[in-house]
C-alpha positions in Angstrom: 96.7 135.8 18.8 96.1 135.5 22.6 97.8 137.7 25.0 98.4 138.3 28.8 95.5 141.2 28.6 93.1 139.5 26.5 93.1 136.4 29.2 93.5 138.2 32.3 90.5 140.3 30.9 88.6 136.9 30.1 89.7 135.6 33.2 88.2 138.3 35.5 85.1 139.1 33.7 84.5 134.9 34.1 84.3 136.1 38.1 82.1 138.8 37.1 84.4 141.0 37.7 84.4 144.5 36.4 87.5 145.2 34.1 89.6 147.8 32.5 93.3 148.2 31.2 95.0 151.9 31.9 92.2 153.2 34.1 88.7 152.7 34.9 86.0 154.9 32.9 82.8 155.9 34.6 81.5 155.4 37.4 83.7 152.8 39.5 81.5 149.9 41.0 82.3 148.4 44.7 84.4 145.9 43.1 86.6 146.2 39.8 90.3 145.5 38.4 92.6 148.1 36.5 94.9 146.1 34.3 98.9 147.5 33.7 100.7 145.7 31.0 104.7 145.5 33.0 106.9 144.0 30.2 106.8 142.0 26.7 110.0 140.2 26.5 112.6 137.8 24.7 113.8 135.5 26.7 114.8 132.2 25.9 116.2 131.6 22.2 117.5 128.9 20.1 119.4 129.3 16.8 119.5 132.9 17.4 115.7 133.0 17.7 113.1 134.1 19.8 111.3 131.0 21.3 108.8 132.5 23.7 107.1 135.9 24.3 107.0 136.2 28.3 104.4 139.2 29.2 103.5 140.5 32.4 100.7 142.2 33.5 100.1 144.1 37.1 96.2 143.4 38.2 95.5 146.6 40.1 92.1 145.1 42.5 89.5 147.9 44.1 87.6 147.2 46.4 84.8 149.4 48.8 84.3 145.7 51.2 86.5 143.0 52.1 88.8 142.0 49.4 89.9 138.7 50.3 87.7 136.1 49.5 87.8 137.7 45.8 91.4 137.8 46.4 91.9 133.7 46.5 89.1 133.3 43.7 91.3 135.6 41.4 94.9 133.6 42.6 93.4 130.1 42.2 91.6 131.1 38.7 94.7 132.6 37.4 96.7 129.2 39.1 94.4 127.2 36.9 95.5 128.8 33.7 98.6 128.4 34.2 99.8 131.8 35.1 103.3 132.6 36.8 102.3 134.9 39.9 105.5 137.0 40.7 104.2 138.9 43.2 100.7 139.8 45.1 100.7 142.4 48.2 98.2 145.1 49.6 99.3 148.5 48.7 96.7 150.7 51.0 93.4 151.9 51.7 92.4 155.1 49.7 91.0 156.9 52.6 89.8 159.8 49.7 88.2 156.9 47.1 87.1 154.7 50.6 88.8 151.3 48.0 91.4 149.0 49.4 94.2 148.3 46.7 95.3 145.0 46.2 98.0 144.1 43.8 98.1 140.9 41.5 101.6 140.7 38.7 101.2 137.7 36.4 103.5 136.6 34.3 103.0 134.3 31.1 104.9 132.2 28.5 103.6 132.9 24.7 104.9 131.2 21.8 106.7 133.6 19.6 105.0 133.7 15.8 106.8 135.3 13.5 
């Protein structure tokens, strides 16, 4: 059964991208992506029925360099598969950590199976 962190995941490591949900473990390279499952919902129906899953996922991006041009690689392969982008917005350099924080939320339409 395929789900919003299994092809985010797939998505992401297909950039060579380094990639962990919750938090990273290790040592953090330059470069990687946290992934934060948002919400799992219901919300179209017919005859009193689920129709669709809709999941969202928040892809948290680090990065030690400039972010950007793996920014619009991550957008336009996410684009490509079809994925609903509800929001995207820098959050802040971690002066401490020395990343820049760069948020992705995705949202996708599953087909319920019961």
């Amino acid at each position: 059964v395929m789900s919003i962190l299994s092809e985010c995941k797939s998505i992401l490591e297909s950039l060579s991208l380094p990639v962990e949900s919750g938090t990273y473990h290790g040592n953090a390279p330059r470069q990687y992506a946290i992934l934060i499952p948002l919400s799992d919902t219901f919300s179209l129906y017919s005859d009193n029925k689920p129709d669709c899953n809709i999941e969202e996922v928040r892809i948290s991006l680090y990065s030690k360099t400039n972010y950007l041009t793996l920014r619009n690689r991550i957008l336009n392969a996410l684009l490509d598969a079809d994925f609903t982008i509800t929001d995207k917005r820098y959050v802040e350099y971690e002066a401490e950590s020395g990343y820049h924080h760069y948020v992705i939320d995705v949202q996708k339409h599953y087909e319920w199976e019961e």
